[in-house]
GUDRENTOR-113725 format. One record per residue: residue in one letter; chain; x negated, y, z of N, C-alpha, C in turn. Coordinates in steps of 0.1 Angstrom, whole numbers. Atoms other than C-alpha are relative to their C-alpha. Layout:
# GUDRENTOR-113725
[a,A,[X,Y,Z],[X,Y,Z],[X,Y,Z]]
...
This chain:
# GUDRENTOR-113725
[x,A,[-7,4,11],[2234,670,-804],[5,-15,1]]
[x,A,[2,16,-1],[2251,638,-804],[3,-11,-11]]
[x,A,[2,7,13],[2241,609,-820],[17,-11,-9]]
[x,A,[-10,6,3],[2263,598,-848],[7,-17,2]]
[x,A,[-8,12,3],[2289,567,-847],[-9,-10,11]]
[x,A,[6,12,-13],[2274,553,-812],[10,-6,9]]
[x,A,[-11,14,-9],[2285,518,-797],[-8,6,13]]
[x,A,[2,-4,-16],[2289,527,-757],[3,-10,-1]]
[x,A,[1,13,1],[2280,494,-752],[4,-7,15]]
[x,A,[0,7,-15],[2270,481,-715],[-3,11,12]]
[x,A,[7,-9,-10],[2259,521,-698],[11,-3,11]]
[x,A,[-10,-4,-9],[2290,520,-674],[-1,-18,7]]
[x,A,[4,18,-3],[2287,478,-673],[-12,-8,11]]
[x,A,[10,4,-7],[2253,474,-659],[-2,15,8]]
[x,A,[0,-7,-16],[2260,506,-631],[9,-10,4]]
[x,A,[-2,8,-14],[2281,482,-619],[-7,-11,5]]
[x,A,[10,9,-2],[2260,455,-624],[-11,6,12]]
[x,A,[8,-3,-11],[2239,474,-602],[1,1,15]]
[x,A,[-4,0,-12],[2257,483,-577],[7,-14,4]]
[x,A,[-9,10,-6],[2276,450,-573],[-8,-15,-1]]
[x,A,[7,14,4],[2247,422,-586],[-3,-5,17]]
[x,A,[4,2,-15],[2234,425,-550],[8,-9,11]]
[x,A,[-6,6,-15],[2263,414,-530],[-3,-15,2]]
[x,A,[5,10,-7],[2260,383,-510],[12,-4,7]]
[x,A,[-8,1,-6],[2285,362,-494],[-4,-7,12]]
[x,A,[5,7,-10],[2275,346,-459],[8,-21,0]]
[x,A,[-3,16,-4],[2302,319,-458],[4,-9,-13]]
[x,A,[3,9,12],[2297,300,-494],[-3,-8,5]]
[x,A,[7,9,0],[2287,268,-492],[-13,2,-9]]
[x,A,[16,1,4],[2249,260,-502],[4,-10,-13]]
[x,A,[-2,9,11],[2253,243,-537],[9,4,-13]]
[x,A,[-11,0,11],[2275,243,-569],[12,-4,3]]
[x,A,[-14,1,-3],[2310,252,-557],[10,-6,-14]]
[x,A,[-10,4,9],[2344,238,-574],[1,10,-9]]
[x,A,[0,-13,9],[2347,270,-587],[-9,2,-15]]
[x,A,[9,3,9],[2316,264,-604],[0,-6,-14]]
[x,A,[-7,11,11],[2330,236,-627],[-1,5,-11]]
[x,A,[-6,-3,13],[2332,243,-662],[-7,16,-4]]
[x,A,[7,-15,-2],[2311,277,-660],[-12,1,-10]]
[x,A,[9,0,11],[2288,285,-687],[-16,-4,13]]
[x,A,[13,7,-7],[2251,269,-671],[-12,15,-5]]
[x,A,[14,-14,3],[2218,297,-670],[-6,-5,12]]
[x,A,[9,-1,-13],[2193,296,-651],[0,11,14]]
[x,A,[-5,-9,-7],[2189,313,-616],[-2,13,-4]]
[x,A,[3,-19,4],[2185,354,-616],[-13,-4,2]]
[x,A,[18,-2,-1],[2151,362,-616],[-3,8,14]]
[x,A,[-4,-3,-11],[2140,380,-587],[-3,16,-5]]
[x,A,[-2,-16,3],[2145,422,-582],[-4,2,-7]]
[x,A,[8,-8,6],[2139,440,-606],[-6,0,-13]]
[x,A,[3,6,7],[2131,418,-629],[12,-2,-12]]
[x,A,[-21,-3,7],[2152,421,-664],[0,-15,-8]]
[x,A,[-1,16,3],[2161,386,-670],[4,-3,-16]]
[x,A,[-3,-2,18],[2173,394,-711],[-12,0,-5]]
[x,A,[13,-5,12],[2138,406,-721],[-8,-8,-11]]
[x,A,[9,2,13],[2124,378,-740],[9,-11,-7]]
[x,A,[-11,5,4],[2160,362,-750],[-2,8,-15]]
[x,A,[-2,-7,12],[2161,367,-788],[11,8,-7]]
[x,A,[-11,-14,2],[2182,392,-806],[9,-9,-11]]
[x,A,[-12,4,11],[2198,369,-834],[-3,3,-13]]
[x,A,[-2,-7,20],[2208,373,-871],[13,9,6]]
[x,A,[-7,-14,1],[2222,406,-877],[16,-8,-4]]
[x,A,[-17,1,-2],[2262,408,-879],[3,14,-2]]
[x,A,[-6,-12,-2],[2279,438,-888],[7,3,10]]
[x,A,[-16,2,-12],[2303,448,-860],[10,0,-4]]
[x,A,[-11,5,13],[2330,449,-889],[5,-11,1]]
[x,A,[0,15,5],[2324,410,-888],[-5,-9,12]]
[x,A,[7,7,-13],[2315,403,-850],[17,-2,0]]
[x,A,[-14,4,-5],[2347,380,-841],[0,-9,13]]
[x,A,[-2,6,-7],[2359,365,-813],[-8,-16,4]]
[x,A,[12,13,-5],[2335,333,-796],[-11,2,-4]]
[x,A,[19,-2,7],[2301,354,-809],[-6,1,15]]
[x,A,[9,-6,-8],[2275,355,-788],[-14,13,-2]]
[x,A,[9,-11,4],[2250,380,-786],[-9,-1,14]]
[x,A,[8,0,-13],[2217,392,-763],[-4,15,-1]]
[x,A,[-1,-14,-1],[2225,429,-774],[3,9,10]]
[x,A,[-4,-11,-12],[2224,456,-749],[-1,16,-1]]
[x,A,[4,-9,4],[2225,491,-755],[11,3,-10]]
[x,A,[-10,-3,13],[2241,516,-779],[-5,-4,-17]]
[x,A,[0,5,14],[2244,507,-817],[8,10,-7]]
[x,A,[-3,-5,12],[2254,528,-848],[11,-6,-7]]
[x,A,[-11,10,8],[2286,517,-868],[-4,-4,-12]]
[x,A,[8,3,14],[2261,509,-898],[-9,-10,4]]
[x,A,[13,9,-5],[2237,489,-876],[5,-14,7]]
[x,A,[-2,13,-10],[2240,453,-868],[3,-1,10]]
[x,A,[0,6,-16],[2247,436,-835],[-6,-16,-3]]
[x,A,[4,15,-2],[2223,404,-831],[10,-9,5]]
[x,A,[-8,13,-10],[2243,371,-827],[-10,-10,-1]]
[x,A,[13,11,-8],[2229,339,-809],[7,-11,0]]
[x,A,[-6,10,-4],[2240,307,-808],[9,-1,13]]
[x,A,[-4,2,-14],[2263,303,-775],[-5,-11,5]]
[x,A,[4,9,-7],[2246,272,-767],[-14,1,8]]
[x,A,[12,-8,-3],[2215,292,-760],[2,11,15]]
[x,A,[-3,-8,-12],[2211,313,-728],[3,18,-14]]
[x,A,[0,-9,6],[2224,344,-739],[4,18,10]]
[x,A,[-6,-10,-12],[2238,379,-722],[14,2,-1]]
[x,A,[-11,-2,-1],[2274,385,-734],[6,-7,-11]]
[x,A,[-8,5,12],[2302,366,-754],[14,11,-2]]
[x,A,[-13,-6,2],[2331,382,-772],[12,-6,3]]
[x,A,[-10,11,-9],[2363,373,-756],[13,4,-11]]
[x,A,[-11,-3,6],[2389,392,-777],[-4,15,-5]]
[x,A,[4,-10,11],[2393,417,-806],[12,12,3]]
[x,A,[-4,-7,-1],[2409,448,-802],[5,16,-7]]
[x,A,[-1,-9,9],[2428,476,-823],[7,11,6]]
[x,A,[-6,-11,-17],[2433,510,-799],[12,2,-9]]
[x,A,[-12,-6,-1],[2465,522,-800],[-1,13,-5]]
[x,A,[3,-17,5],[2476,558,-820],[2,-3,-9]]
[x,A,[0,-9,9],[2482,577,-849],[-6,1,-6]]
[x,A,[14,-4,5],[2457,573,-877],[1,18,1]]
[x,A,[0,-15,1],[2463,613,-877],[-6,6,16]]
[x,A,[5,-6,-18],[2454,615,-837],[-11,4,-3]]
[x,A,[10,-4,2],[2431,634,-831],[-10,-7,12]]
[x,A,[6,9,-6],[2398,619,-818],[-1,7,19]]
[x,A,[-2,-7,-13],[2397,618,-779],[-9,4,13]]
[x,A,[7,2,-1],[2364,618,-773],[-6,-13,7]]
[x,A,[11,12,-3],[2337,594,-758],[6,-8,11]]
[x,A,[-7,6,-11],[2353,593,-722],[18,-4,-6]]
[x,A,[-10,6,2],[2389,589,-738],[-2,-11,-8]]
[x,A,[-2,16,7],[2381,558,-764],[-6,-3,12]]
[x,A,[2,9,-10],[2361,543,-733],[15,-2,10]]
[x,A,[-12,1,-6],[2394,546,-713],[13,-7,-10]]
[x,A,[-11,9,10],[2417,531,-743],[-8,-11,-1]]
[x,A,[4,18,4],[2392,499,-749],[3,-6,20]]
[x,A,[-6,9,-11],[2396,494,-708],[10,3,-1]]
[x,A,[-13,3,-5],[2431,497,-709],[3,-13,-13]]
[x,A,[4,11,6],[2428,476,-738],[-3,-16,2]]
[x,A,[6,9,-5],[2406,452,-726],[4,-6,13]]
[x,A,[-2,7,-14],[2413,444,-691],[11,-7,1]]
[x,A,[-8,10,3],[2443,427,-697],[-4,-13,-2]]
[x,A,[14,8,4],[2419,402,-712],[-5,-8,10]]
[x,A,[14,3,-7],[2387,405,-688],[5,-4,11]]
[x,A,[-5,1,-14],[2405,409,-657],[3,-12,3]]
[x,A,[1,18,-3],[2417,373,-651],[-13,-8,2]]
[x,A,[10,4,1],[2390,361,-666],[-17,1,10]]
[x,A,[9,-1,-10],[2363,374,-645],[4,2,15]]
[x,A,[-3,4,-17],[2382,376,-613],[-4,1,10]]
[x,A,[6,-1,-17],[2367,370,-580],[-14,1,-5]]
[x,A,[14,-2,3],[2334,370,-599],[-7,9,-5]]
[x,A,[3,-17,5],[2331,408,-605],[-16,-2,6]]
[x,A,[17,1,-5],[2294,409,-603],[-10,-5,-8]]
[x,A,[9,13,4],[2283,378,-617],[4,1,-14]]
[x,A,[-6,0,10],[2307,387,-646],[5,13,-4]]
[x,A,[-2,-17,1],[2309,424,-662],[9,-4,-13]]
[x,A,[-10,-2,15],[2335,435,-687],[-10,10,-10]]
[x,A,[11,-9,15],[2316,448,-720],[11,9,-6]]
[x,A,[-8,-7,14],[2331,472,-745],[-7,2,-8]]
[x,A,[6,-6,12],[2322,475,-777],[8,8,-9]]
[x,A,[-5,-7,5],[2330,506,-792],[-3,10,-9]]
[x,A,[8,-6,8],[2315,518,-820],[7,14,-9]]
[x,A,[-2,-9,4],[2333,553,-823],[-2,14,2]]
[x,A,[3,-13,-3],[2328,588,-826],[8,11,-8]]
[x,A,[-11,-8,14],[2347,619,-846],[1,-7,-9]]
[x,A,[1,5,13],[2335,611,-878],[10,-15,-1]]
[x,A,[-7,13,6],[2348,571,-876],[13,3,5]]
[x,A,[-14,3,-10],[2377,578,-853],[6,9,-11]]
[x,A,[-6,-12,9],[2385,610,-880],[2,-12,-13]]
[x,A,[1,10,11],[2380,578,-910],[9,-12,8]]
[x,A,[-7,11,-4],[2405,555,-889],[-10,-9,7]]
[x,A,[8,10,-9],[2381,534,-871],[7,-7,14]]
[x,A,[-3,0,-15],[2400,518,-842],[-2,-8,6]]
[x,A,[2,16,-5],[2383,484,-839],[-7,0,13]]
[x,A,[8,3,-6],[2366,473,-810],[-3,-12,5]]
[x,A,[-1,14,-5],[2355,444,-791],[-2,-2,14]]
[x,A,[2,3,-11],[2357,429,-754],[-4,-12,2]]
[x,A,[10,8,-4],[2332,408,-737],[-1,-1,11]]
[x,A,[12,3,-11],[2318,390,-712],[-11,0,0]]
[x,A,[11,3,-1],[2288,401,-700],[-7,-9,14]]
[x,A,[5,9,-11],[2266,379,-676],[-13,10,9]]
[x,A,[9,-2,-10],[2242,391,-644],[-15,-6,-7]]
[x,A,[14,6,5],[2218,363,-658],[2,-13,-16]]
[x,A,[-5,11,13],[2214,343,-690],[9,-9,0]]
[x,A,[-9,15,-4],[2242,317,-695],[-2,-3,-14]]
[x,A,[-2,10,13],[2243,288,-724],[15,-3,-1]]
[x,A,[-15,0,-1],[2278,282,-731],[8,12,-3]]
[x,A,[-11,-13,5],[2313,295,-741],[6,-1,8]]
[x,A,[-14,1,-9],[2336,307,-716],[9,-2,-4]]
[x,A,[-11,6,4],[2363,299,-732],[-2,-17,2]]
[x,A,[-1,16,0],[2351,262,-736],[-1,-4,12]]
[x,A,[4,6,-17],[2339,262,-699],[13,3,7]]
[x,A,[-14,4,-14],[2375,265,-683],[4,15,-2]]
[x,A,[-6,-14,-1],[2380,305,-693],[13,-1,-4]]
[x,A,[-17,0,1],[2412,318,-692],[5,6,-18]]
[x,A,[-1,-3,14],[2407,331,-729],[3,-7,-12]]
């Protein structure tokens, strides 16, 4: 049975995180590249295996109704369209900031497209966005979706969502302030 009005949050986000945290570049320089500049600051990863969020706090609750653009959060996982999303100061290590807000495209009358079609309208949505933004640093930088639909809300008009950066390892800072393209 599936559960009502669930945010697909980060499951597709952190497979790639998995598959892509690993890579390794041989010819980097040893140190804080130019690149680096202006980059939200965290501490290093932790090592394998190790889930570097777990004892990052969760925040004051937020509706996702009322989650807007520059929030941060240390939420991971699915969420309910009735249930909070913790936000966190951004000046605090945290796991993902919202970069921009999002209203899918359609017909309030469309019918709903399911789970894999809204995940396919918030990235076509979103990456416009993310894409710049995270760039050469696919890895280090995952694209979030927040999409807290299902029949029921998608059948009640629901079309909001939201796109995020999420981070590999805690960061303090707002990408936007740190030199993002957002």
């Amino acid at each position: 049975m599936r559960r009502a009005s669930t945010l697909a949050l980060v499951t597709a986000a952190l497979g790639l995180l998995t598959l892509t945290g690993c890579a390794t570049v041989d010819d980097k320089p040893n140190g804080p590249a130019a690149s680096d500049a202006g980059r939200p600051s965290g501490p290093a990863a932790p090592p394998a295996g190790a889930d570097p969020f777990k004892d990052l706090p969760q925040g004051t609750p937020v509706a996702f109704k009322d989650l807007k653009t520059g929030m941060c959060s240390n939420h991971r996982g699915d969420v309910q369209t009735d249930q909070p999303v913790g936000v966190v100061d951004c000046g605090t290590p945290h796991f993902m900031e919202i970069v921009s807000q999002v209203t899918l495209p359609g017909e309030a009358s469309a019918p709903f497209p399911g789970d894999l079609g809204v995940m396919n309208l918030m990235r076509t949505a979103c990456e416009p966005t993310l894409a710049p933004m995270i760039g050469a640093e696919r890895g280090a930088l995952i694209s979030v979706y927040l999409t807290p639909m299902n029949q029921k809300s998608w059948d009640a008009g629901n079309r909001l969502g939201q796109c995020a950066i999420g981070y590999a390892a805690p960061k303090a800072g707002t990408f936007a302030k740190a030199g993002g393209q957002g």
